[in-house]
C-alpha positions in Angstrom: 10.8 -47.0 34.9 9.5 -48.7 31.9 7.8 -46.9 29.3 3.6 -46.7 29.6 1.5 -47.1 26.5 -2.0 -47.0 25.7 -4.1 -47.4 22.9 -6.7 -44.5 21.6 -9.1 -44.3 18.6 -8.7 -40.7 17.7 -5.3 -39.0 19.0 -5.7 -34.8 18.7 -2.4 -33.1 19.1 -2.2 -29.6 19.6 -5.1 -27.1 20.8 -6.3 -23.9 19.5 -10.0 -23.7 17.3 -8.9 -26.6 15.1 -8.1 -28.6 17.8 -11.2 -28.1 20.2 -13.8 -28.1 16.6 -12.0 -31.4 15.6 -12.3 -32.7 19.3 -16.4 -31.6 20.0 -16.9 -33.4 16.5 -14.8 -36.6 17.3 -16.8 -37.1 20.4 -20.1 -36.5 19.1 -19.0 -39.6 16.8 -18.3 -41.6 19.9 -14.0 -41.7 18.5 -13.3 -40.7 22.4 -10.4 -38.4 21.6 -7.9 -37.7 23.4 -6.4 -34.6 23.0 -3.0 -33.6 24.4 -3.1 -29.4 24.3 0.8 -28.3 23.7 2.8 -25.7 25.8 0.7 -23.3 24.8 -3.5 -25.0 25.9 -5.8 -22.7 23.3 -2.5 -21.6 21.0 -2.0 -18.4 19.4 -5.3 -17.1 20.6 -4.6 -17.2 24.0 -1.7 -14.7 23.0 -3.9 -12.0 21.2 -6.8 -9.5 23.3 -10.3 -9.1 22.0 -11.4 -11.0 19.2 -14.4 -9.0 17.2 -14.4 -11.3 13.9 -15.7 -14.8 15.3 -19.2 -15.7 14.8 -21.0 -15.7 17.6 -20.1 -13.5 19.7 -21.8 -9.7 19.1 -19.9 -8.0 21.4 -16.4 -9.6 20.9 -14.5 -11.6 23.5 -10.7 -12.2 24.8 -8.7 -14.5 22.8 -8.1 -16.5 26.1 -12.0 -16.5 27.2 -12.7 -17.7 23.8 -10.4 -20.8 24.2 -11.9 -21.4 27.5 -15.2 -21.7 25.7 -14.2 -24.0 23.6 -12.3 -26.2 26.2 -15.4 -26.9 28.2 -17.4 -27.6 25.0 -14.9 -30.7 24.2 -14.8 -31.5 27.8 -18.6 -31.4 28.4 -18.9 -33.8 25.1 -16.3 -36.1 26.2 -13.3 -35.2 25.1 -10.1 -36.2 27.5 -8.1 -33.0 27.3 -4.3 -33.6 28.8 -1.6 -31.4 29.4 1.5 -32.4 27.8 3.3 -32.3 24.5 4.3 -35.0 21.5 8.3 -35.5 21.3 8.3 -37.7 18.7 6.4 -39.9 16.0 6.8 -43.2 14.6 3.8 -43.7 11.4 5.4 -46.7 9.8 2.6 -48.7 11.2 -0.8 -49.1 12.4 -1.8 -48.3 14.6 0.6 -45.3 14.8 2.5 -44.2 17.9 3.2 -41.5 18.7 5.4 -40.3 22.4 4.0 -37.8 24.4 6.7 -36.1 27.1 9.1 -38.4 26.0 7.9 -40.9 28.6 4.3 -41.9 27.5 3.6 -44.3 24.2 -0.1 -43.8 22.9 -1.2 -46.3 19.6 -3.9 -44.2 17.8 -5.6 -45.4 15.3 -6.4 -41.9 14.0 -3.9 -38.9 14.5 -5.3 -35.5 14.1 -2.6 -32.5 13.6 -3.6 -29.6 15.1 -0.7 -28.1 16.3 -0.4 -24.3 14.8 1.8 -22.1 13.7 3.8 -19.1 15.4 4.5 -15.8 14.1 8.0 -14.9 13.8 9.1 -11.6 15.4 11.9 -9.3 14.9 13.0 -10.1 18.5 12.8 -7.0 20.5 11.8 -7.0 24.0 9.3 -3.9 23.8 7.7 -5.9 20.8 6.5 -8.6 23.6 6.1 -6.0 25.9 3.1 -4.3 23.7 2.1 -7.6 21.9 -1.6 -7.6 22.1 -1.8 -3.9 23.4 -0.9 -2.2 19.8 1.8 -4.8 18.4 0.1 -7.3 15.8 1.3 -10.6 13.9 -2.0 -10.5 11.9 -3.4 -7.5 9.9 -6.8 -9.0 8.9 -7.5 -9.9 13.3 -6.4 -6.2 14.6 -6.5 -3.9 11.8 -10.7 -2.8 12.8 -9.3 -1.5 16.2 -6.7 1.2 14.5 -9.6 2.6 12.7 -8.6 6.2 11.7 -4.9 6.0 13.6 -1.4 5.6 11.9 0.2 2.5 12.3 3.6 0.6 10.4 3.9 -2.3 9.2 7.1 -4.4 9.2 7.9 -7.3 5.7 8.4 -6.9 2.1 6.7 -10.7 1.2 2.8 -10.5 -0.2 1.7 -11.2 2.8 3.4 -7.6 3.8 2.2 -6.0 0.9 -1.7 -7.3 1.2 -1.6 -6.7 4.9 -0.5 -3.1 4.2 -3.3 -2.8 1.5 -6.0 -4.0 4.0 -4.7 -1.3 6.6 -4.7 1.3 4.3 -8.8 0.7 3.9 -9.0 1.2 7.3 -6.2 3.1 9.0 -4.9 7.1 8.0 -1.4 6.3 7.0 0.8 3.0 7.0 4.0 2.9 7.4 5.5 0.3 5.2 9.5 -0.8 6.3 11.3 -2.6 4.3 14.5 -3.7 5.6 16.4 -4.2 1.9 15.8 -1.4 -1.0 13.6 -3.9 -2.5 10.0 -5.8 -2.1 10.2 -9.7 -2.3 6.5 -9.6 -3.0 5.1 -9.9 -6.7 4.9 -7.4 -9.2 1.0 -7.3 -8.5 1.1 -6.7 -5.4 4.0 -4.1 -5.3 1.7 -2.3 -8.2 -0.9 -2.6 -5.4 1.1 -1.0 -2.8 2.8 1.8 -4.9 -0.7 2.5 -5.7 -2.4 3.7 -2.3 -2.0 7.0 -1.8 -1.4 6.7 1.9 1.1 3.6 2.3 4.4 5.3 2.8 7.4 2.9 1.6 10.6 3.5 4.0 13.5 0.8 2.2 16.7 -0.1 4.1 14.5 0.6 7.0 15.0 -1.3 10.4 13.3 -1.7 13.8 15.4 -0.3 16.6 12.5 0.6 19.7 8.7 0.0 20.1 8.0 3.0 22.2 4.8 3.4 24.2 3.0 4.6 27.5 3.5 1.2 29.8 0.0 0.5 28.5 -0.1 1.3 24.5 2.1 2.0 21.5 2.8 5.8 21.4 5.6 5.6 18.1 8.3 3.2 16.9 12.0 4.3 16.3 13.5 3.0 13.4 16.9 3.3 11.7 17.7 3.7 7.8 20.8 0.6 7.1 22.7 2.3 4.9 23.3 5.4 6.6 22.6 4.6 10.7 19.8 8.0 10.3 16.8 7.5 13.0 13.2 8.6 12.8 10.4 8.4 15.2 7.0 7.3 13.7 4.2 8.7 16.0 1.9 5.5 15.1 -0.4 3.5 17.8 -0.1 0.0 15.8 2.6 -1.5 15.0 2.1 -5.1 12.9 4.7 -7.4 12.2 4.1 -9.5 8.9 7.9 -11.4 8.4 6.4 -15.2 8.1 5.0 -17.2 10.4 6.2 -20.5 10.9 4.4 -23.9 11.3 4.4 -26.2 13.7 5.1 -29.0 12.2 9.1 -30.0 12.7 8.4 -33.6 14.6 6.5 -34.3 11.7 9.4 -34.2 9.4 10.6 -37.3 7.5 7.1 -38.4 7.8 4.4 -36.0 6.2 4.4 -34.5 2.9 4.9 -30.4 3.3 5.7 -27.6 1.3 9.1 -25.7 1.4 8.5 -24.1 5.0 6.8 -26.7 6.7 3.4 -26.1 6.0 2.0 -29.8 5.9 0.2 -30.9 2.2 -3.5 -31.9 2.5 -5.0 -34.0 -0.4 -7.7 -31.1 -2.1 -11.1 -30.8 -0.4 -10.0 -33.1 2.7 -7.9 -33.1 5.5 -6.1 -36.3 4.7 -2.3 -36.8 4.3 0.3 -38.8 2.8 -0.3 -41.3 5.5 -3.2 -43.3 6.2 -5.0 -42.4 9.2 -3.2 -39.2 9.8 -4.9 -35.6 9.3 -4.2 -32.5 10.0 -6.3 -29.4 10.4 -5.7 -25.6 11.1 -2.7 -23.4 10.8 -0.4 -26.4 10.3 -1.5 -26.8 6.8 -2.8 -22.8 6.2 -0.4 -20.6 5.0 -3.3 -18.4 3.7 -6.0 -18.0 5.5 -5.0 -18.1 8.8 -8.1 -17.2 10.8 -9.8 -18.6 14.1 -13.2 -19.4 12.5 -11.0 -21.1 8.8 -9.5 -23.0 11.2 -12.4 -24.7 13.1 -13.7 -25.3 10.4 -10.9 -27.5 8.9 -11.0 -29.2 12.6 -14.7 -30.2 11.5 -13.6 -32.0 8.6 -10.4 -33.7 10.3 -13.0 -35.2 12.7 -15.4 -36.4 10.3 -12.9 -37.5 7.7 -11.5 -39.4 10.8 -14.7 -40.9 11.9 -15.3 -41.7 7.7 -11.7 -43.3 7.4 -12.6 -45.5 11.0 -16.0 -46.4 9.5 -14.8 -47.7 6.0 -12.2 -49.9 8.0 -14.8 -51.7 10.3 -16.8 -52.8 7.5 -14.1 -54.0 5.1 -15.6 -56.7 3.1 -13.5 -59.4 2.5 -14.1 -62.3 0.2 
């Protein structure tokens, strides 16, 4: 069968809030996007429960409804929203193509990067079993809804040691494990930590069990490394805060990104190393990390897009 191609003004890969902003601006600037979604249509959203912290809605909505909302906006504006992910890139010319299920070629004169990251886990199988339901990859989202309860939190990074901070506003006690006898955060922020009264530190601490009632986390057994001794923590939140990791890895060889993967965005725009290409969202936030951050970085993809498109069609020459 030979291979199909087709040939796109503005090319949106990956969903999720930076996607759908980037996509409802992009088609209010007649680009006609095209947006191809991922394996996972709405990304890490569509993973989490209620979401209280996005503008707009008072009385908070599910992560998945919310993504739904968004969907039909794009749609409703013109967006063409496909089911299907990109294998493979090739930006070494204009326009660029880029393969979508290994079978489809599209040539898109604007690619927009949308495509997320993912938390990393600790790999347990009662830590999916209770994700969204009292296991958390994000602090800052879930912390409001353990209000008063005791809750652990797993890392030894800053991102750890802030997260455990922000819980300790908010929460009774936090557990704090630390799997070496160490932090690999900085010195401020392990000041910050060893400073709040009611962060507990456990060190050569490891996750054996997320226990709870079939519905909700009840406790979490854990194990001290060094000398196999188990504990039950009576908590109702447990929050994971080990990395999260971009998705960025068929962009590799092409884009400019930091150590991990997080792609590099020229300050105060969402342009790249490569002409025509942007990227928006979690792909290129390491610190933020937040539904509303993120469509908002999708609004300036779009309109740097639609700027970039602009400036070419009315190239002077002499």
């Amino acid at each position: 069968m030979s291979q199909q191609h087709e040939h796109v003004k503005c090319l949106i890969i990956g969903s999720g809030p930076a996607g759908y902003t980037a996509a409802i601006y992009a088609s209010r600037a007649d680009l006609h996007p095209v947006m191809y979604t991922g394996l996972i249509a709405g990304g890490q959203l569509t993973q989490t429960t209620e979401v209280e912290n996005y503008p707009g809605y008072p009385d908070g909505v599910m992560g998945v409804e919310m993504m739904e909302d968004f969907r039909k906006q794009a749609e409703r504006l013109g967006t063409d929203i496909r089911y299907g992910y990109v294998s493979s890139v090739d930006f070494s010319s204009l326009p660029h193509k880029v393969v979508v299920d290994e079978t489809k070629t599209i040539l898109a004169d604007t690619v927009i990067i949308s495509t997320g990251a993912s938390a990393k886990w600790l790999g347990l199988d009662s830590e999916q079993k209770y994700s969204g339901f009292g296991v958390s990859a994000c602090a800052v989202c879930d912390g409001f809804f353990f209000k008063g309860q005791d809750v652990a939190i797993v890392g030894a990074g800053d991102t750890a040691a802030e997260e455990a901070t922000y819980l300790a506003k908010l929460c009774r006690k936090v557990y704090m494990l630390v799997r070496r006898d160490e932090f690999r955060a900085s010195k401020a922020m392990v000041h910050r930590v060893l400073n709040t009264p009611n962060i507990e530190l456990l060190y050569n601490t490891e996750t054996k069990e997320i226990m709870g009632d079939g519905q909700s986390v009840t406790g979490v057994n854990v194990f001290n490394n060094k000398t196999n001794q188990e504990r039950t923590l009576d908590i109702t939140g447990f929050f994971v805060a080990i990395g999260h990791q971009p998705n960025t890895e068929i962009f590799k060889g092409w884009i400019h990104m930091d150590e991990t993967g997080y792609i590099k965005t020229n300050p105060g725009s969402t342009t790249t190393n490569i002409e025509g290409v942007f990227c928006c969202g979690d792909a290129q936030d390491h610190i933020y990390r937040q539904a509303v951050t993120a469509a908002g970085t999708g609004c300036m993809a779009a309109i740097d897009a639609e700027r970039y498109l602009a400036a070419k069609e009315h190239v002077v020459t002499a």
